[in-house]
N, C-alpha and C positions, 0 to 999 in steps of 0.2 A: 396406552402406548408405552413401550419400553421407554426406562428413563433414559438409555442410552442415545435413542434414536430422535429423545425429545432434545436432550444437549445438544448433540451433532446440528442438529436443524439449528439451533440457537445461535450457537457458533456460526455456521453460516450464513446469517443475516447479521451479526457483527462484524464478520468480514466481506459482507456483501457494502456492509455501512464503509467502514475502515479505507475501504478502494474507494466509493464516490468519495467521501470527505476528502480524502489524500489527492484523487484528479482534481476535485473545485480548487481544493487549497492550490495544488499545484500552478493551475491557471491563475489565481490571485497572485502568486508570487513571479510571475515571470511578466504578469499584466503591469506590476511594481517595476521592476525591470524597465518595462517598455517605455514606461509614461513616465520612470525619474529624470531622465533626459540627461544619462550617463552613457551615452552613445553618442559618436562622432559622421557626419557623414565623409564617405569618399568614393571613390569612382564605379566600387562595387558594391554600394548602398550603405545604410548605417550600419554600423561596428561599433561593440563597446570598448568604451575607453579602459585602461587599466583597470580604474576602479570598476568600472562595472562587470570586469572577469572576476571581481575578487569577489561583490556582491551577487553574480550569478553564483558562484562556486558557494557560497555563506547559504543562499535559498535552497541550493539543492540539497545542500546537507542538511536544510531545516524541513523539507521534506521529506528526503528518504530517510534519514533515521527513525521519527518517529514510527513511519509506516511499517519500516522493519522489527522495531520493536513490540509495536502492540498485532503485528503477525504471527513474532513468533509466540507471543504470550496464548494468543488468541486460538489459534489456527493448528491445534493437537486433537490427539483420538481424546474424547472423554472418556473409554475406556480403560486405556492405559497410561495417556501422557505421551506420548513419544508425537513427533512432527508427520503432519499429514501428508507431507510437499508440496509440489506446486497445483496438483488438481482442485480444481472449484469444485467439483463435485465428487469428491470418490465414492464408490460402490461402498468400499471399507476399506480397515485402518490398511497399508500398509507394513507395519509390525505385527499387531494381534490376532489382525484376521476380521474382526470385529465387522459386522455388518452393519451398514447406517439407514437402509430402508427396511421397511417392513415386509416382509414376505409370506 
């Protein structure tokens, strides 16, 4: 198998990883949230208190950065380096041309 075609696949099962691990976390972080009991009730259901907009605002930025980071590190052509974008599966690179299946 081309060794292109073998990275590419690799890569995608890293970013296949990268996404669940970032959803679970994600649910751990906002399930922290739920159950610190930094929410008030009122007539429209619970609401968080001050503190807890600052500690949702702390989670999400402990979320999306990493995610973003280890995507853009992750998630390039092995053939050239440049960014694949947002497709989960490209045919090929958008830059190089490069094809990632076998034909």
């Amino acid at each position: 198998m081309n060794p292109v075609i073998r990275e590419f696949k690799r890569r995608k099962k890293v970013q296949w990883l990268i996404t669940i691990f970032g959803i679970i976390w994600f649910v751990i972080l906002c399930s922290l949230v739920i159950m610190s009991g930094i929410q008030v009730k009122e007539d429209t259901g619970y609401v968080p208190t001050p503190t807890g907009y600052i500690v949702i605002v702390v989670f999400s930025l402990l979320f999306i950065l990493p995610v973003i980071f280890l995507t853009s590190r992750n998630w390039r052509c092995p053939a050239c380096g440049k960014p694949l974008g947002r497709a989960m599966n490209p045919g090929s690179c958008p830059s190089c041309g490069t094809h990632f299946s076998p034909d």
